[in-house]
N, CA, C and O atoms as a GROMACS GRO file, in nm:
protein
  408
    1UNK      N    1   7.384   7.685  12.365
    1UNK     CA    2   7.483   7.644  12.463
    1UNK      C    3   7.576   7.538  12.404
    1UNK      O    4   7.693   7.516  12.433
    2UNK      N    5   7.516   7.492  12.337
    2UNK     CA    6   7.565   7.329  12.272
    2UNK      C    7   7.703   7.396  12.175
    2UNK      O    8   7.813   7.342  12.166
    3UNK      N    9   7.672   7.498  12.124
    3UNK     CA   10   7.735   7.549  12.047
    3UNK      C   11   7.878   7.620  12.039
    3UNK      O   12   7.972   7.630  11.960
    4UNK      N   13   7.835   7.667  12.182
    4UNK     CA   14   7.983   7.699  12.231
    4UNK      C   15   8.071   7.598  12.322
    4UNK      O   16   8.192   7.599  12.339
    5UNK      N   17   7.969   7.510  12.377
    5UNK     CA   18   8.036   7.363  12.444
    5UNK      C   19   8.121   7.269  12.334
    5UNK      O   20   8.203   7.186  12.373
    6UNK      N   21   8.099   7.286  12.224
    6UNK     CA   22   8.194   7.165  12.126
    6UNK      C   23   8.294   7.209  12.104
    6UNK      O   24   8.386   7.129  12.090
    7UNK      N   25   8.324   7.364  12.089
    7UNK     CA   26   8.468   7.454  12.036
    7UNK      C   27   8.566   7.449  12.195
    7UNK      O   28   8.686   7.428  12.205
    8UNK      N   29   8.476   7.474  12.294
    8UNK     CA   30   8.578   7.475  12.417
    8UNK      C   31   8.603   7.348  12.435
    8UNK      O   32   8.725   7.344  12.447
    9UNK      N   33   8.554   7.222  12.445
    9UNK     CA   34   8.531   7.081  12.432
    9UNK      C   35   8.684   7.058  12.350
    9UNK      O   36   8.790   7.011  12.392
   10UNK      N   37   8.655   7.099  12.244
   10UNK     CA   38   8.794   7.126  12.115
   10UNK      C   39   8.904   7.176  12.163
   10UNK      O   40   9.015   7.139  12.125
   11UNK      N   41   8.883   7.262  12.248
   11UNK     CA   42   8.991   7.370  12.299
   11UNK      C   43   9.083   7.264  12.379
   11UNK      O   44   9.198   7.223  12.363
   12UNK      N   45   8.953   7.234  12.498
   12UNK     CA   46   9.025   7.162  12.582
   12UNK      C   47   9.107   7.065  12.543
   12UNK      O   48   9.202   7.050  12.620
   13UNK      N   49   9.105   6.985  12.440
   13UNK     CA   50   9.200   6.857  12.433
   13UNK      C   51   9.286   6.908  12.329
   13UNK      O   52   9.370   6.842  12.268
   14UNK      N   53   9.261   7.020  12.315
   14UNK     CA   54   9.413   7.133  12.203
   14UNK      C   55   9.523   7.154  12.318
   14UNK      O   56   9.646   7.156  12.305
   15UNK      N   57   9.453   7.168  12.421
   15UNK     CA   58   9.529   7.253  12.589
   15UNK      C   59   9.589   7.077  12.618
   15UNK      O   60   9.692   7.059  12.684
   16UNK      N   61   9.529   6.987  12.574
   16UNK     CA   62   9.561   6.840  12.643
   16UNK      C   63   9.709   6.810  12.579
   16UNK      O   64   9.821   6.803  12.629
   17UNK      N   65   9.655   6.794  12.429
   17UNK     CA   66   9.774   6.785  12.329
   17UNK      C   67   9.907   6.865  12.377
   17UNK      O   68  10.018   6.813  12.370
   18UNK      N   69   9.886   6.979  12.419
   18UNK     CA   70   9.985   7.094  12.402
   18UNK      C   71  10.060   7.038  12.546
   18UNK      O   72  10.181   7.018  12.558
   19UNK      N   73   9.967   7.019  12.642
   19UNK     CA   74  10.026   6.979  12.751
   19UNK      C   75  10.154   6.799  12.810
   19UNK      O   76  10.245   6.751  12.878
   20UNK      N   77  10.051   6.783  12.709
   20UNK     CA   78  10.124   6.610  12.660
   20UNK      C   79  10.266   6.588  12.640
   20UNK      O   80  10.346   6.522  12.707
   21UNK      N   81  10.285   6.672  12.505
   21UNK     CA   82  10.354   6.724  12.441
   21UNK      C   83  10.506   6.809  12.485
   21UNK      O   84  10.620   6.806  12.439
   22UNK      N   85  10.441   6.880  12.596
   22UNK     CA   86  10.542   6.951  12.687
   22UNK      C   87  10.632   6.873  12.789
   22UNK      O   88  10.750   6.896  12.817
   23UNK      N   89  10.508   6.729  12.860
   23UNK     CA   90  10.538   6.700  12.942
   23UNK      C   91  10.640   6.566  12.939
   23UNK      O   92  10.699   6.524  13.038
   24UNK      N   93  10.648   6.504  12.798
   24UNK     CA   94  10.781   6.445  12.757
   24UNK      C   95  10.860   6.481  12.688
   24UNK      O   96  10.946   6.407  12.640
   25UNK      N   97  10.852   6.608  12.662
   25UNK     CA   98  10.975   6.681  12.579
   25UNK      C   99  11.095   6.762  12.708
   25UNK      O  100  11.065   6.868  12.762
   26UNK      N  101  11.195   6.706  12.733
   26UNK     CA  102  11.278   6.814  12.832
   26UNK      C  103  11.301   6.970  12.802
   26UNK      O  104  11.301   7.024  12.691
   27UNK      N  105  11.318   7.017  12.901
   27UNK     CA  106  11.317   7.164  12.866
   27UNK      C  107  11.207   7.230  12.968
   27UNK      O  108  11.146   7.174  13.058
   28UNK      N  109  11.199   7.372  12.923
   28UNK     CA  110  11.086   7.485  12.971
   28UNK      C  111  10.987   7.465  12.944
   28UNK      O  112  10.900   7.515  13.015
   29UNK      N  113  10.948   7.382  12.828
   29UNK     CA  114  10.845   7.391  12.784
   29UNK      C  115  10.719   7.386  12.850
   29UNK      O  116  10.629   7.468  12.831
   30UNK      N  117  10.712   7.274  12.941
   30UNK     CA  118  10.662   7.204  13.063
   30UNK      C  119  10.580   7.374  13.139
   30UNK      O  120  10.459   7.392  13.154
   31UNK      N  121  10.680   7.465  13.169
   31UNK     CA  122  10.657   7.542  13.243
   31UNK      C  123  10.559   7.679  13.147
   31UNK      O  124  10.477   7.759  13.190
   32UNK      N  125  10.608   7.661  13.018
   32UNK     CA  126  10.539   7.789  12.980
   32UNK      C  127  10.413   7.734  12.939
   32UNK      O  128  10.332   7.826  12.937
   33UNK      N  129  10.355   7.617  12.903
   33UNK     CA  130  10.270   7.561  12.871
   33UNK      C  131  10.145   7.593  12.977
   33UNK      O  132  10.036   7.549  12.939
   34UNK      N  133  10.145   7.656  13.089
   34UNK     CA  134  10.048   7.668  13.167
   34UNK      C  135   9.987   7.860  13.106
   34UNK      O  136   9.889   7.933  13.123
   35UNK      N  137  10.086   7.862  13.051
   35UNK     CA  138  10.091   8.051  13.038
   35UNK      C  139   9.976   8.048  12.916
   35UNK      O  140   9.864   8.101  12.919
   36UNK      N  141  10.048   7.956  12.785
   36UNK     CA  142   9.965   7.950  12.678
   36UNK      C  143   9.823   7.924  12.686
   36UNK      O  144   9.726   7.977  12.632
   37UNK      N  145   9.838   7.795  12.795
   37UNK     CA  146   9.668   7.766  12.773
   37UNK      C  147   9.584   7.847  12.859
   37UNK      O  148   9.462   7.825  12.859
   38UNK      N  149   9.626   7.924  12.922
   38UNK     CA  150   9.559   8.062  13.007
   38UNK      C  151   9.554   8.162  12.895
   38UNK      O  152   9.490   8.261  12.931
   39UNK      N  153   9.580   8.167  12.823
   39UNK     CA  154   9.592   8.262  12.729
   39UNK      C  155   9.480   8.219  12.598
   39UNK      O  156   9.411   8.310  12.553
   40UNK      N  157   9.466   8.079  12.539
   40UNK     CA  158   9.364   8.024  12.498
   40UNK      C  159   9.234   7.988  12.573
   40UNK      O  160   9.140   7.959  12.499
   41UNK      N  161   9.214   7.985  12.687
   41UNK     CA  162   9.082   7.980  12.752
   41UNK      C  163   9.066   8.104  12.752
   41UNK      O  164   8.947   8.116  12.724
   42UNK      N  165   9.110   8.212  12.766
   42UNK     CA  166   9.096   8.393  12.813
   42UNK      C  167   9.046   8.433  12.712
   42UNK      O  168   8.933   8.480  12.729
   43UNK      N  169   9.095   8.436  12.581
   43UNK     CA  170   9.079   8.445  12.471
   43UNK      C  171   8.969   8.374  12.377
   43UNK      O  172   8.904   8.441  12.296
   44UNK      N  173   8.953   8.256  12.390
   44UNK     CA  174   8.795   8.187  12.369
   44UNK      C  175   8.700   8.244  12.411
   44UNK      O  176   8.604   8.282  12.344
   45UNK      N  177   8.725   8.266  12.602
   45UNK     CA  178   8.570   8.330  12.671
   45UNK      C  179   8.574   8.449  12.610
   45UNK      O  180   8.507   8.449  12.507
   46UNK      N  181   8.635   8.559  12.636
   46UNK     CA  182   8.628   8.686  12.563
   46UNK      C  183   8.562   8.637  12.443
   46UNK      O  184   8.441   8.658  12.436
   47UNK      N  185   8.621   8.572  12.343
   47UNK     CA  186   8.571   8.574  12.208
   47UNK      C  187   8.409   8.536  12.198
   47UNK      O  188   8.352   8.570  12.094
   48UNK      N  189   8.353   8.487  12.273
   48UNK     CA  190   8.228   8.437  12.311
   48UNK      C  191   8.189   8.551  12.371
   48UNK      O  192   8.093   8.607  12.317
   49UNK      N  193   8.245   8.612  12.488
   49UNK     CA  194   8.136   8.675  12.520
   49UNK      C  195   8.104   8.828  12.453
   49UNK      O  196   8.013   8.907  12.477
   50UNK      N  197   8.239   8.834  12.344
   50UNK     CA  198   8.171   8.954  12.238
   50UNK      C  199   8.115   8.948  12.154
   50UNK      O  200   8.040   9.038  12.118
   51UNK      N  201   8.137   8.796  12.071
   51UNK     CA  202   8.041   8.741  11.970
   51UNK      C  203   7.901   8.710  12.007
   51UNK      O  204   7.812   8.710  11.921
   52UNK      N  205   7.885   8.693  12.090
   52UNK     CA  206   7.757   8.611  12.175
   52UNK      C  207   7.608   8.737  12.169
   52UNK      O  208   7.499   8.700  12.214
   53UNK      N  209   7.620   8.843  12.125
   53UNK     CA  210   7.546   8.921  12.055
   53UNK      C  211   7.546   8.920  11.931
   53UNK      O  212   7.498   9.028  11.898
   54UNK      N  213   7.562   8.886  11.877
   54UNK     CA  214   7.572   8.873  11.693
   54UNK      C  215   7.482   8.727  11.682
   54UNK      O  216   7.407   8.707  11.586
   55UNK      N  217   7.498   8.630  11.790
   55UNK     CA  218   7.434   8.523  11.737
   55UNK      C  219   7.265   8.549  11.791
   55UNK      O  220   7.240   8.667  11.813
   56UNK      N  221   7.182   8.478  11.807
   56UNK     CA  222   7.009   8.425  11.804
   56UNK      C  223   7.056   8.394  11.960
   56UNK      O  224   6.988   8.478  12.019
   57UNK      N  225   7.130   8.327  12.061
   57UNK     CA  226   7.140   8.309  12.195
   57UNK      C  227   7.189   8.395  12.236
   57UNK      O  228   7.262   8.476  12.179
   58UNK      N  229   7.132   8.388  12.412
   58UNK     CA  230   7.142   8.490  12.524
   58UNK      C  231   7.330   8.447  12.542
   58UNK      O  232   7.382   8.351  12.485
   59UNK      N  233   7.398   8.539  12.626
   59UNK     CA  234   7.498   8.550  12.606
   59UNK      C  235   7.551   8.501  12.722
   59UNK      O  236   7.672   8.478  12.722
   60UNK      N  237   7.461   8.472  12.866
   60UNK     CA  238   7.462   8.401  12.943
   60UNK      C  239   7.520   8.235  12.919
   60UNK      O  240   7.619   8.182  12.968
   61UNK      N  241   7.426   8.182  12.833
   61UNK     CA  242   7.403   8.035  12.846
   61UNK      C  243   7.495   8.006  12.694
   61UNK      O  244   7.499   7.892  12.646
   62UNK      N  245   7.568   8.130  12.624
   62UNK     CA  246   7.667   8.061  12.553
   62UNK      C  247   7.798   8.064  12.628
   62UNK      O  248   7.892   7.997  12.586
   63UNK      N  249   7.811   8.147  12.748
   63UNK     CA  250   7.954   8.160  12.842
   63UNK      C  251   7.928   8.018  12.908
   63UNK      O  252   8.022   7.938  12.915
   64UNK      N  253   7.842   7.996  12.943
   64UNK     CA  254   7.768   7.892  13.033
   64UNK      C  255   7.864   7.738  12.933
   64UNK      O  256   7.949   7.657  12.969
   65UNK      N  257   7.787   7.763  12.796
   65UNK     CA  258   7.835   7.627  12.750
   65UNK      C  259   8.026   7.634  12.725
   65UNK      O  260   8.104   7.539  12.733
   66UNK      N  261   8.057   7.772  12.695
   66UNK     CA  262   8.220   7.774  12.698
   66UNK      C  263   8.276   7.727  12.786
   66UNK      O  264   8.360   7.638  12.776
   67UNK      N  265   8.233   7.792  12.910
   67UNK     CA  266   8.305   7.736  13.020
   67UNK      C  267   8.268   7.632  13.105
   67UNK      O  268   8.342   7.618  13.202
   68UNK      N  269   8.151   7.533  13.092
   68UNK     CA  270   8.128   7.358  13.048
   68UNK      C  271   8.257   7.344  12.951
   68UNK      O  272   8.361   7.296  12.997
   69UNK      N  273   8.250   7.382  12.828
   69UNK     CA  274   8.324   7.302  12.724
   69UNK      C  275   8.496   7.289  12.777
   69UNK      O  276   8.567   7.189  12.765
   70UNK      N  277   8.528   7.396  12.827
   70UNK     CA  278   8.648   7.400  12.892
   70UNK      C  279   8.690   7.340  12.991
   70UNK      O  280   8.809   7.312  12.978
   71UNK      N  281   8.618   7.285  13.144
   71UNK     CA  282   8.661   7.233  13.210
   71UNK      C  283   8.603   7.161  13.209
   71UNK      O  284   8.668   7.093  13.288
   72UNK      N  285   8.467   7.061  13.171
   72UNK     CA  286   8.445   6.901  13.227
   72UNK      C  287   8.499   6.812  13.153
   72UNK      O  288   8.473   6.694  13.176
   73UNK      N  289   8.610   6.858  13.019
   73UNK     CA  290   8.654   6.749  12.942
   73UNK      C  291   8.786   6.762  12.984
   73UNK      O  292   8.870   6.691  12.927
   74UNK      N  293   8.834   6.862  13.102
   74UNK     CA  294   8.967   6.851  13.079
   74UNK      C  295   8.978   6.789  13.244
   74UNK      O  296   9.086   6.798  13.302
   75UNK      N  297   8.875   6.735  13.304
   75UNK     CA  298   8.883   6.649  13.406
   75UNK      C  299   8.871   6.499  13.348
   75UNK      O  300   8.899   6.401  13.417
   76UNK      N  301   8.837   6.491  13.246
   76UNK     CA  302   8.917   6.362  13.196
   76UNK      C  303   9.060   6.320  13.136
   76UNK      O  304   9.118   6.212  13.150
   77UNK      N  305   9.108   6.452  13.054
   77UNK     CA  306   9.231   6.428  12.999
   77UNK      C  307   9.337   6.440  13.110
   77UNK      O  308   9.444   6.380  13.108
   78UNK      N  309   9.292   6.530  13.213
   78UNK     CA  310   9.378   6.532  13.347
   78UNK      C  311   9.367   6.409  13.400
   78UNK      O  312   9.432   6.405  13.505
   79UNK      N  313   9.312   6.302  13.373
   79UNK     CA  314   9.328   6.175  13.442
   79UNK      C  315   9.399   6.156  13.352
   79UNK      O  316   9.514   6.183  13.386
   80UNK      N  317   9.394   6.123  13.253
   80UNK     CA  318   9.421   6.048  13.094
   80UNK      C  319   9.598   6.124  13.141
   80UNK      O  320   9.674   6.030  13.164
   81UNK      N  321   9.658   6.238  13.155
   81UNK     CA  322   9.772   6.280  13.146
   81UNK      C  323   9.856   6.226  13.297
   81UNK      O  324   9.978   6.219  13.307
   82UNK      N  325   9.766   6.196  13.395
   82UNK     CA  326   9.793   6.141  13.515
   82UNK      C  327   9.893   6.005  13.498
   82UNK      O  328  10.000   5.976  13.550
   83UNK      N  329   9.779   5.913  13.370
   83UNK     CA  330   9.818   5.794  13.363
   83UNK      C  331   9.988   5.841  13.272
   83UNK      O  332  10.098   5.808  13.317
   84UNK      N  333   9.978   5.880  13.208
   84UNK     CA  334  10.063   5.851  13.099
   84UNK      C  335  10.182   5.942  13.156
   84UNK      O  336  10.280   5.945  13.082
   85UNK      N  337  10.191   6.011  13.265
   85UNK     CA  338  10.339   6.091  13.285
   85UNK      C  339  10.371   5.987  13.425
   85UNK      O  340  10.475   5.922  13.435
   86UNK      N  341  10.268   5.988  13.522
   86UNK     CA  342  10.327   5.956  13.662
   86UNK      C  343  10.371   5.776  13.629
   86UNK      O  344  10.278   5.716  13.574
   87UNK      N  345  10.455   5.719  13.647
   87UNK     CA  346  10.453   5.572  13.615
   87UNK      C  347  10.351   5.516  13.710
   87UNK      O  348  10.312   5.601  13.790
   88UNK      N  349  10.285   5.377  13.726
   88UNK     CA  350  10.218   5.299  13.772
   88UNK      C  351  10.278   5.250  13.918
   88UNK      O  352  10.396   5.222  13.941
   89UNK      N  353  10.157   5.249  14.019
   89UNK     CA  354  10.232   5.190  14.153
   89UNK      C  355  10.302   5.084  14.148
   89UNK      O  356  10.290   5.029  14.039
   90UNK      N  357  10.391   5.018  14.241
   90UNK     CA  358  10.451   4.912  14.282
   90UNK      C  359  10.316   4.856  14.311
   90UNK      O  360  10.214   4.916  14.348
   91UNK      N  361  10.341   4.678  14.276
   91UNK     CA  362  10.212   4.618  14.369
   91UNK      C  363  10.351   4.583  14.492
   91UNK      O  364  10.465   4.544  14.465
   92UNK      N  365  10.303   4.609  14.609
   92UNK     CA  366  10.353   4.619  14.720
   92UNK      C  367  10.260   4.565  14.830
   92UNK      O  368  10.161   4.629  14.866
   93UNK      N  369  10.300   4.416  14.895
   93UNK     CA  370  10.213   4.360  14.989
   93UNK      C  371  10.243   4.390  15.148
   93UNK      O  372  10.358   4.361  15.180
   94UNK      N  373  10.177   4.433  15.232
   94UNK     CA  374  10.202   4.519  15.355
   94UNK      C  375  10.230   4.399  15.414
   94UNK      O  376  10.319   4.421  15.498
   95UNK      N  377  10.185   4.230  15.413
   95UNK     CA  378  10.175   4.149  15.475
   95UNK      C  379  10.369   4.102  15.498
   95UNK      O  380  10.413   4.073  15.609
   96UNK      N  381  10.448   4.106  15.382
   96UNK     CA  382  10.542   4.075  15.303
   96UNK      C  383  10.658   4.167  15.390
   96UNK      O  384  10.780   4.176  15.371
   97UNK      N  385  10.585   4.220  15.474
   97UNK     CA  386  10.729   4.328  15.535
   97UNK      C  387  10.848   4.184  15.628
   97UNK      O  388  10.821   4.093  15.707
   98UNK      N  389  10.944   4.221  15.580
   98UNK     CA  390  11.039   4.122  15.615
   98UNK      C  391  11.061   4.134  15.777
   98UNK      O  392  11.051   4.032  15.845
   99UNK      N  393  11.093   4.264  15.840
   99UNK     CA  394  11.097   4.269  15.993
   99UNK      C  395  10.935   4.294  16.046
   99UNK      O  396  10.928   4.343  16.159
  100UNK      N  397  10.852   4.276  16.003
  100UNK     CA  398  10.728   4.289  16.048
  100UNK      C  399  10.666   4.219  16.202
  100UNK      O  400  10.700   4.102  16.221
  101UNK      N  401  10.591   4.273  16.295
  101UNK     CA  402  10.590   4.220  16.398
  101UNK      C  403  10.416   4.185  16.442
  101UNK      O  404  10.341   4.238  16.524
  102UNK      N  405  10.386   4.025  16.307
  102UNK     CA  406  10.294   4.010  16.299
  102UNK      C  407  10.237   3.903  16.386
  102UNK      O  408  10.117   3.877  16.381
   0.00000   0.00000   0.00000
């Protein structure tokens, strides 16, 4: 399992990079970038789950670790890409409202 969890693991922050990448560059890019990395996860699992007879593991628990490797690291870089595109809140004090009827 471990085995196919480090390459999708890999994948995922290839899909991070690619996405990064798109998302301060102007242009389309932004938009086709969802196509590609559907096309690299599709293409990984497939590749696993035809290889996954050739290796010593059940073919179950190497899809199992692909698709672990693919999405629990990319619920971090999806924060990690959160920070770095959306800018940071206003600190904004509710108390501070000028017509306020406190």
């Amino acid at each position: 399992m471990l085995t196919a969890f480090l390459p999708g693991a890999g994948l995922a922050y290839v899909s991070y990079l690619l996405t990064k990448k798109a998302a301060q560059s102007a242009g389309s890019a932004f938009s086709l970038i969802s196509v590609v990395r559907m096309f690299l996860n599709i293409g990984y699992l497939a590749a696993v789950y035809f290889l996954a007879p050739m290796t010593p593991w059940d073919r179950i628990w190497m899809l199992a670790g692909a698709v672990a490797g693919l999405t629990l690291p990319m619920f971090f870089f999806t924060f990690l890409l959160l920070r770095q595109v959306s800018p940071p809140p206003k600190d904004t004090d509710i108390n501070s409202d000028k017509g306020g009827d406190a």
